[in-house]
N, C-alpha and C positions, 0 to 999 in steps of 0.2 A: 844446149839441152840434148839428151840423150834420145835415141828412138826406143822402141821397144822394137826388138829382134824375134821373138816368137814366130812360128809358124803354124800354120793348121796342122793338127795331124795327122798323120799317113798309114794307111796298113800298111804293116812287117811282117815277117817271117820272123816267127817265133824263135827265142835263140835260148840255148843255154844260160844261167845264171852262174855270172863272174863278180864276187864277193870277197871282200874283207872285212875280217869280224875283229871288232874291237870293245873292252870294256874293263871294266877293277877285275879281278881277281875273284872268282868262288860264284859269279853269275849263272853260271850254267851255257857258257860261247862254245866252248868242246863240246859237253855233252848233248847239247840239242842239234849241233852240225854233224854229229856220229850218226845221224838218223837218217839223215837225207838219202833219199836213194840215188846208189852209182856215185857217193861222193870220191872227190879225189882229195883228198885231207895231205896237206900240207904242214907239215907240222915240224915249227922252227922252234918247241921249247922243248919236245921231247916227251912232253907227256903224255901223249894219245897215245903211247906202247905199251900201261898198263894193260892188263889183262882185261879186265872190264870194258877197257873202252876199245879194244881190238875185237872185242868180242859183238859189242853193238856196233862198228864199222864194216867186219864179216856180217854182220846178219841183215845192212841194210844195203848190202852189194858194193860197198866202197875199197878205194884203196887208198894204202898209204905209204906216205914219202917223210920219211924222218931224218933226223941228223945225221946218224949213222949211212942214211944211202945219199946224203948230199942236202939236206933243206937247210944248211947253213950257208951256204956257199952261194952267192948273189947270182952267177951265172950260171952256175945248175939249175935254180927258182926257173929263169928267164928261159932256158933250154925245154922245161918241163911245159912252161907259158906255151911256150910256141911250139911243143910237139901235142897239147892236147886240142891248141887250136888250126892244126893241122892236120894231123893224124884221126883218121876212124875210132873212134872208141865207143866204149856202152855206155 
C-alpha cells in the first residue's frame, strides 16, 4: 500500500508565472496571453506578428520571439528558457 507524500505547506517567495497554453483552435489562447503584463510571448506558429496582436503585446509591455528570430529551433526555445531565468529583466 502506498503512503501519502504531501507535505504541509510552506511560505515562498513569490515567483514569476512559467506557462504553457494549450487548446482547439479560435479559443482566444493568443489573444488573452497578448495582455499579460511584461509578457514574453513565444511564438512557434507565427501568428502573434499580425498587426493587431503586436499591437496589444506593445501596449501590455511584452515581447516577442517568433519564427523568423529562432522560436522553431528547439535550442534556441531552451537558450531563451535559461537566459530569462537568469538574466534581470522587466
Amino acid at each position: 500500500m502506498s503512503k501519502l507524500k504531501a507535505k504541509d505547506p510552506v511560505l515562498a517567495e513569490p515567483s514569476r508565472l512559467k506557462l504553457q497554453i494549450f487548446g482547439p483552435p479560435g479559443v482566444g489562447k493568443t489573444w488573452g496571453v497578448l495582455e499579460w503584463p511584461a509578457c514574453y510571448y513565444i511564438d512557434t506558429e507565427g501568428g502573434a506578428n499580425l498587426a493587431h496582436y503586436a499591437a496589444r503585446l506593445k501596449a501590455s509591455g511584452g515581447s516577442y520571439l517568433g519564427p523568423e528570430d529562432g522560436s522553431l529551433d528547439f535550442d534556441a526555445v531552451l537558450d531563451q528558457c535559461s537566459a530569462l531565468a537568469s538574466e534581470a529583466h522587466g
